[in-house]
N, CA, C and O atoms as CSV, one atom per row, in Angstrom:
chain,resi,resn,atom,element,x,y,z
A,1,UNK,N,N,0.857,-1.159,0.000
A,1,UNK,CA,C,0.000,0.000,0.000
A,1,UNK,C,C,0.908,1.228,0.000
A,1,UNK,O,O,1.626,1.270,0.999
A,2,UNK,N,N,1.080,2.333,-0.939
A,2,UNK,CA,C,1.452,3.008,-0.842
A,2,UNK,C,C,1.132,4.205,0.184
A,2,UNK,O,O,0.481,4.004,1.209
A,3,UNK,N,N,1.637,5.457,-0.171
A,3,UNK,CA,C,1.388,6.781,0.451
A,3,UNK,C,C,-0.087,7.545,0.441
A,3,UNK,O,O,-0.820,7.829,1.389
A,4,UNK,N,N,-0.232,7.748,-0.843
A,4,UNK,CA,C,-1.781,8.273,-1.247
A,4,UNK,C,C,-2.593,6.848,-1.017
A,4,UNK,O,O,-3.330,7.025,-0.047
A,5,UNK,N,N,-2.682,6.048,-1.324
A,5,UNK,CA,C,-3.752,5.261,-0.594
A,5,UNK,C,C,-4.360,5.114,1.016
A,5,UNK,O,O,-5.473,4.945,1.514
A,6,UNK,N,N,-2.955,5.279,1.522
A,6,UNK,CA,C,-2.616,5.408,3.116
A,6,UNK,C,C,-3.827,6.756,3.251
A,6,UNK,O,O,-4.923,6.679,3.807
A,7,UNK,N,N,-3.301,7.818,2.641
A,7,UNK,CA,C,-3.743,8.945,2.688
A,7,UNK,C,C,-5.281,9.060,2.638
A,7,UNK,O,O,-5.937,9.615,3.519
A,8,UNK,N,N,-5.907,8.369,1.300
A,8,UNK,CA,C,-6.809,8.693,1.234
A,8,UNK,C,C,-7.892,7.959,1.887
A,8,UNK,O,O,-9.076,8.290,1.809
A,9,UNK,N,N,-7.373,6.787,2.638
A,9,UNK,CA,C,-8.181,6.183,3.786
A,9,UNK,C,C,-8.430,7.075,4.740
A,9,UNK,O,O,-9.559,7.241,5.203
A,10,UNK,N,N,-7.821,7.457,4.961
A,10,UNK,CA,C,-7.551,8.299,5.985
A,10,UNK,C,C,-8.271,9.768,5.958
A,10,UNK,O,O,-8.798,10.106,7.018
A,11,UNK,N,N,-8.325,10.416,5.173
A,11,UNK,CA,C,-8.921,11.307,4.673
A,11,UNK,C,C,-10.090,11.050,4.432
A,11,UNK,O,O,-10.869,11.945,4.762
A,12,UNK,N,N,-10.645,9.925,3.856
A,12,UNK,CA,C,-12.304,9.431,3.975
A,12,UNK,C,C,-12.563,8.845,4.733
A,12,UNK,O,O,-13.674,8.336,4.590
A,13,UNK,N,N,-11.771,8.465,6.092
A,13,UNK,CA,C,-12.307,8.225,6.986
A,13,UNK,C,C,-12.783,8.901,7.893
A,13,UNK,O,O,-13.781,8.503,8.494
A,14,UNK,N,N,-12.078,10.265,8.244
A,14,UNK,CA,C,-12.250,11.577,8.432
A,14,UNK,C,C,-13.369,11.974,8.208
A,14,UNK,O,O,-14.322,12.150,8.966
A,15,UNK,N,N,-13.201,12.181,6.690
A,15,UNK,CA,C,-14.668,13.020,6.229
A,15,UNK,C,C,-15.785,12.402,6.716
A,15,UNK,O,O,-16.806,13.035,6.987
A,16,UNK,N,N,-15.658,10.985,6.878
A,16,UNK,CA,C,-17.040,9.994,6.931
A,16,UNK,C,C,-17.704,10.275,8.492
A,16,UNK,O,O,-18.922,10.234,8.663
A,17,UNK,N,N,-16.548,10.624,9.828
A,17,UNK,CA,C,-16.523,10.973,10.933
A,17,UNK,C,C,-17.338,11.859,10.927
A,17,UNK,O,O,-18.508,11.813,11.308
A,18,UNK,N,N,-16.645,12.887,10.405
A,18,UNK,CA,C,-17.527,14.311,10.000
A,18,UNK,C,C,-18.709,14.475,9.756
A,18,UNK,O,O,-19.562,15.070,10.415
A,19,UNK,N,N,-18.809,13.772,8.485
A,19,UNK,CA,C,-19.958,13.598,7.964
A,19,UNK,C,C,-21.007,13.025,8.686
A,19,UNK,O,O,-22.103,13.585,8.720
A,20,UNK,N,N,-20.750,11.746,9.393
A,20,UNK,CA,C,-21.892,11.615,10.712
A,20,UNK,C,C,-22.390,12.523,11.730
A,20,UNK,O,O,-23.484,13.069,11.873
A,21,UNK,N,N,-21.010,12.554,12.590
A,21,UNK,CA,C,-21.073,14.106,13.479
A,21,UNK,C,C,-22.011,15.245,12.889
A,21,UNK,O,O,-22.881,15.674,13.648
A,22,UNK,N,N,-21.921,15.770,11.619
A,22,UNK,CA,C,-22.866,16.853,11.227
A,22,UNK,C,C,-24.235,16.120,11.077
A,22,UNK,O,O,-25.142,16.476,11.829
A,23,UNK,N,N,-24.468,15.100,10.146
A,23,UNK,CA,C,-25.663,14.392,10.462
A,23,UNK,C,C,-26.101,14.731,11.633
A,23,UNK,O,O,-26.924,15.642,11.543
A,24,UNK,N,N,-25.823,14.250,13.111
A,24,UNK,CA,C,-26.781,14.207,14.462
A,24,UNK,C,C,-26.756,15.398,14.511
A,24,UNK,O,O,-27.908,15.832,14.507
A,25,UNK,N,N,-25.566,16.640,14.584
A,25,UNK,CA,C,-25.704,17.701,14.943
A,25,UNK,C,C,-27.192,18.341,14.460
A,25,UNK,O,O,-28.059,18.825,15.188
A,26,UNK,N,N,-27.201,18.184,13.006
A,26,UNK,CA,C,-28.330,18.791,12.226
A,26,UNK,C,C,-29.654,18.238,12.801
A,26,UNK,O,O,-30.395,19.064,13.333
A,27,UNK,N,N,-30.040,16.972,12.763
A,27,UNK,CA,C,-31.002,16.353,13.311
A,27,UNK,C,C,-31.144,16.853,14.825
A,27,UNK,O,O,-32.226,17.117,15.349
A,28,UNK,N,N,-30.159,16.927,15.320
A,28,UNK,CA,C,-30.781,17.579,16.841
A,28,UNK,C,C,-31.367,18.942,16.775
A,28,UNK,O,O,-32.497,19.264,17.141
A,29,UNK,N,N,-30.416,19.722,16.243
A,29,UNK,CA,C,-31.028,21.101,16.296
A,29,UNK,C,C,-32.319,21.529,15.989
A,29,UNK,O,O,-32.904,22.496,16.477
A,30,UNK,N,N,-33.038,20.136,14.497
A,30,UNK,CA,C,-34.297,19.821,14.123
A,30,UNK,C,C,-35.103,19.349,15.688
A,30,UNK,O,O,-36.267,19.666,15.930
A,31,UNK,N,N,-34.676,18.959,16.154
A,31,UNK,CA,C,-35.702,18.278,17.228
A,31,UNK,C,C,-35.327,19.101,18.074
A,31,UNK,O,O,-35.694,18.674,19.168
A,32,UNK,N,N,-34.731,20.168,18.196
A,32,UNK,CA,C,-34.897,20.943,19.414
A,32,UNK,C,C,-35.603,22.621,18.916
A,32,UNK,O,O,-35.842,23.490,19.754
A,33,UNK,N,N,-35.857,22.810,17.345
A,33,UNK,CA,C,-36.102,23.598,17.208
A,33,UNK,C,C,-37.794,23.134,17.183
A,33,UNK,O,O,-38.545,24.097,17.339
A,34,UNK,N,N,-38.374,21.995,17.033
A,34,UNK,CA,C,-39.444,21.458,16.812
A,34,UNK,C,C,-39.828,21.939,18.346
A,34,UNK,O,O,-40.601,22.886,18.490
A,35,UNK,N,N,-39.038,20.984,19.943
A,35,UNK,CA,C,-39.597,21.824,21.142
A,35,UNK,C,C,-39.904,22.879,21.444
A,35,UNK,O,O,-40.884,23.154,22.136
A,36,UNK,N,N,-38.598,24.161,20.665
A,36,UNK,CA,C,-38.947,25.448,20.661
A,36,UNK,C,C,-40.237,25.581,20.301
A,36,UNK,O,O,-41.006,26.102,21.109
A,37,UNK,N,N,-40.693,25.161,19.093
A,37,UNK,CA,C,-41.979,25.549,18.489
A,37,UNK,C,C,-43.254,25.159,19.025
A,37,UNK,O,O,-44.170,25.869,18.608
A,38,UNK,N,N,-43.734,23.880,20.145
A,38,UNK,CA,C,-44.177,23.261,20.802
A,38,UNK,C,C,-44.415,24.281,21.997
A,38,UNK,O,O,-45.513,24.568,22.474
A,39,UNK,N,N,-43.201,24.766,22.382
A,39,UNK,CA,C,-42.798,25.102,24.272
A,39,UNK,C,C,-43.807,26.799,23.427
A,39,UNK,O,O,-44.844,27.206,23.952
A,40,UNK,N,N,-43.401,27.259,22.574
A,40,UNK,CA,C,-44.002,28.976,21.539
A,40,UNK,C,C,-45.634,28.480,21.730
A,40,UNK,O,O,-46.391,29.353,22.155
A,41,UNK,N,N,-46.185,27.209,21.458
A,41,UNK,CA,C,-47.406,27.354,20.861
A,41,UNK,C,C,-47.935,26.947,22.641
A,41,UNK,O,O,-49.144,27.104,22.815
A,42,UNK,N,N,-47.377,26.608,23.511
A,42,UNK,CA,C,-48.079,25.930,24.958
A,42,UNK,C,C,-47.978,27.326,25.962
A,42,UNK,O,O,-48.975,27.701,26.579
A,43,UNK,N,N,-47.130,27.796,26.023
A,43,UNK,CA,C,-46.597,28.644,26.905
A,43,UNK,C,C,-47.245,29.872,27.180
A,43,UNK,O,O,-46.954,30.318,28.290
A,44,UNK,N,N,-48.172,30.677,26.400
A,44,UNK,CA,C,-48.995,31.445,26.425
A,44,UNK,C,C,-50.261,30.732,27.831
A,44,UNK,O,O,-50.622,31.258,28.884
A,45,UNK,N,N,-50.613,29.441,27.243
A,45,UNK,CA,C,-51.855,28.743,27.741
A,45,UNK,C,C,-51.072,28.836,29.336
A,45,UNK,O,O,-51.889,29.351,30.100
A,46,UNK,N,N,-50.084,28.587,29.892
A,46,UNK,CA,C,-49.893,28.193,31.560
A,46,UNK,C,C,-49.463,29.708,32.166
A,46,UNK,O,O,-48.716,29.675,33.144
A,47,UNK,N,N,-49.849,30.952,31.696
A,47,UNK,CA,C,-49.531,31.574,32.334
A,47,UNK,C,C,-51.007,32.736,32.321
A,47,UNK,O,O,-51.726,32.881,31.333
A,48,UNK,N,N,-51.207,33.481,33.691
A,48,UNK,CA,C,-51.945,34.351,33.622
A,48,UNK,C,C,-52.307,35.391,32.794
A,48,UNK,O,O,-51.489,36.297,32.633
A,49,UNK,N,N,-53.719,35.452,32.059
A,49,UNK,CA,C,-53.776,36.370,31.537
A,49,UNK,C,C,-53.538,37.802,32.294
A,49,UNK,O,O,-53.273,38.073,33.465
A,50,UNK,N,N,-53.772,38.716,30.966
A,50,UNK,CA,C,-53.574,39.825,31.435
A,50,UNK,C,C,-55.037,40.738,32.169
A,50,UNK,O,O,-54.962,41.759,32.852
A,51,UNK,N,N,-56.056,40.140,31.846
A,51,UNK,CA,C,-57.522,40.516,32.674
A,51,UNK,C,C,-57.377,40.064,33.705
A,51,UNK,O,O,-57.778,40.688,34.688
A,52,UNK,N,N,-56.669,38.649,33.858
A,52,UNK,CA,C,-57.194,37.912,35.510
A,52,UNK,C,C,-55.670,39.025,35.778
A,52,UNK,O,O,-55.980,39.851,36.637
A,53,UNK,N,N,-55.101,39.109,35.592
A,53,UNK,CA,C,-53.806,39.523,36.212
A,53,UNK,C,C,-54.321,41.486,36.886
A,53,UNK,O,O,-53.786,42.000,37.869
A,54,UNK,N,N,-54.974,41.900,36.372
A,54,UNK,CA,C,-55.626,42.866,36.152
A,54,UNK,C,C,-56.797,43.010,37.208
A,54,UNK,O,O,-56.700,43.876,38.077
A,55,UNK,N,N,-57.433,42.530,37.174
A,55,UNK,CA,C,-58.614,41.718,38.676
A,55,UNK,C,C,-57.828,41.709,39.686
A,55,UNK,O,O,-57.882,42.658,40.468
A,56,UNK,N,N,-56.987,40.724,39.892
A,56,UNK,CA,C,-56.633,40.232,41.475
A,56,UNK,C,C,-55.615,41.616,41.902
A,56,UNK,O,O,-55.419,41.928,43.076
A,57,UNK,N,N,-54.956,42.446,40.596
A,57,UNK,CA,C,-54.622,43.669,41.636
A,57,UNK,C,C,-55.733,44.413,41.752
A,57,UNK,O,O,-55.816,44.923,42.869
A,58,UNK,N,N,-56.576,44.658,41.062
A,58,UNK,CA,C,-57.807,45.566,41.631
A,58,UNK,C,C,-58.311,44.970,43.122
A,58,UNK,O,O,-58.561,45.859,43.937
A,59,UNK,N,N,-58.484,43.670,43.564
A,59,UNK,CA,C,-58.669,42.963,44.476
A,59,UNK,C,C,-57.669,43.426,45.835
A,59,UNK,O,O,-58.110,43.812,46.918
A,60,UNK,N,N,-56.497,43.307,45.540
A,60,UNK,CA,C,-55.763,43.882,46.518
A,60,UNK,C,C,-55.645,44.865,46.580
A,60,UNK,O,O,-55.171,45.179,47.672
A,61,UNK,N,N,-55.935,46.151,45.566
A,61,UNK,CA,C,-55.853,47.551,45.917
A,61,UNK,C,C,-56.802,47.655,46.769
A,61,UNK,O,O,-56.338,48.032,47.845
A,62,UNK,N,N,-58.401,47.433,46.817
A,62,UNK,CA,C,-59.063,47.380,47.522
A,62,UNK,C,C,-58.839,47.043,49.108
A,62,UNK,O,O,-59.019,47.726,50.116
A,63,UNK,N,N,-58.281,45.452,48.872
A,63,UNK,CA,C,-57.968,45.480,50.881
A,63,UNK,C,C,-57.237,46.853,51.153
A,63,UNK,O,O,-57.784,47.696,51.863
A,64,UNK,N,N,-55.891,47.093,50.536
A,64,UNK,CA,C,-54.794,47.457,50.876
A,64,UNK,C,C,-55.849,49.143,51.326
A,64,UNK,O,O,-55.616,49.745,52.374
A,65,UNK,N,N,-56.870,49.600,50.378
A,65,UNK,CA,C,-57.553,50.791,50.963
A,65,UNK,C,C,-58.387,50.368,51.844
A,65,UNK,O,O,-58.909,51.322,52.421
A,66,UNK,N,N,-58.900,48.957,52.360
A,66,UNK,CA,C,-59.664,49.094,53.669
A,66,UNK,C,C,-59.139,49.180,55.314
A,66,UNK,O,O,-59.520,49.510,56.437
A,67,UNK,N,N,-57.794,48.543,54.452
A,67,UNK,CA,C,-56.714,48.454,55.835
A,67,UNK,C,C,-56.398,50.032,55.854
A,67,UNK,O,O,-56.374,50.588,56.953
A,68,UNK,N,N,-56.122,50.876,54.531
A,68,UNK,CA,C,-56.004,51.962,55.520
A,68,UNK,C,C,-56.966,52.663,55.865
A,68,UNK,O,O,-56.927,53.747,56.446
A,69,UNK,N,N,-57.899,52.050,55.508
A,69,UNK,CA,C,-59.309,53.346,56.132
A,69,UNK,C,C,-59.258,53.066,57.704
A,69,UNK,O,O,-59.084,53.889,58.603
A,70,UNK,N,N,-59.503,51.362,57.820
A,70,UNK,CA,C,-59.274,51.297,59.192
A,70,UNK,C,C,-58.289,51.905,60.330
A,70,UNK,O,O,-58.439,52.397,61.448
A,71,UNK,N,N,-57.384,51.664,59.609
A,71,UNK,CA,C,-55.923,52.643,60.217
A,71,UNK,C,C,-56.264,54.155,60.727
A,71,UNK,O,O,-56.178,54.559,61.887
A,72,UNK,N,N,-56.745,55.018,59.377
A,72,UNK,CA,C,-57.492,56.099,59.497
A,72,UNK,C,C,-58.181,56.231,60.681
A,72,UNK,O,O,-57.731,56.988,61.541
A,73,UNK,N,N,-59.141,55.654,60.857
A,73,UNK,CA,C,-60.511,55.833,61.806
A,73,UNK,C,C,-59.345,54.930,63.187
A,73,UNK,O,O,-60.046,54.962,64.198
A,74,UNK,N,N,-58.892,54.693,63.310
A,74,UNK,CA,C,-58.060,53.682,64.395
A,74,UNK,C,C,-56.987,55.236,65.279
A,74,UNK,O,O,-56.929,55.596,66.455
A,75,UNK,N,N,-56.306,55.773,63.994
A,75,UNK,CA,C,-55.850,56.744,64.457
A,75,UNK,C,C,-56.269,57.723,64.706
A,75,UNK,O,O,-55.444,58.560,65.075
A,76,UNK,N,N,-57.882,58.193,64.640
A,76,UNK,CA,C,-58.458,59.067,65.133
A,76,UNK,C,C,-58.633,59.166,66.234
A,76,UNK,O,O,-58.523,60.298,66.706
A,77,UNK,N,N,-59.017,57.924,67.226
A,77,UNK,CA,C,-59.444,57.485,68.080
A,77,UNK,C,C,-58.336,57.541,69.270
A,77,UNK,O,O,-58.601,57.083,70.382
């Protein structure tokens, strides 16, 4: 076996390395850009809207003014 034969085993064995390695690389990034797109279309749904979010502070502004009315009329006294 000469030099360039040596060589070019070697060199396509390489590439062939490579060439797998980029294979999974690519395929993963596919299946993780697919979760991205999954986690984009779910992620809206598990979090509070902006009405209920909107309510429950109106809800607590309210205590927060009965506690101080009470306070008010407490410190009159």
């Amino acid at each position: 076996m000469d030099a360039q034969t040596t060589i070019n085993l070697i060199g396509g064995s390489v590439l062939a390395v490579l060439g797998w390695v980029g294979r999974s690389v690519w395929e993963a990034v596919r299946e993780i850009q697919a979760d991205l797109h999954d986690l984009e279309v779910d992620l809206p749904k598990s979090y509070v809207t902006k009405d209920d979010f909107s309510n429950t502070i109106k809800n607590i502004e309210s205590m927060f003014q009965r506690i101080s009315d009470k306070l008010d009329h407490k410190a009159d006294k």
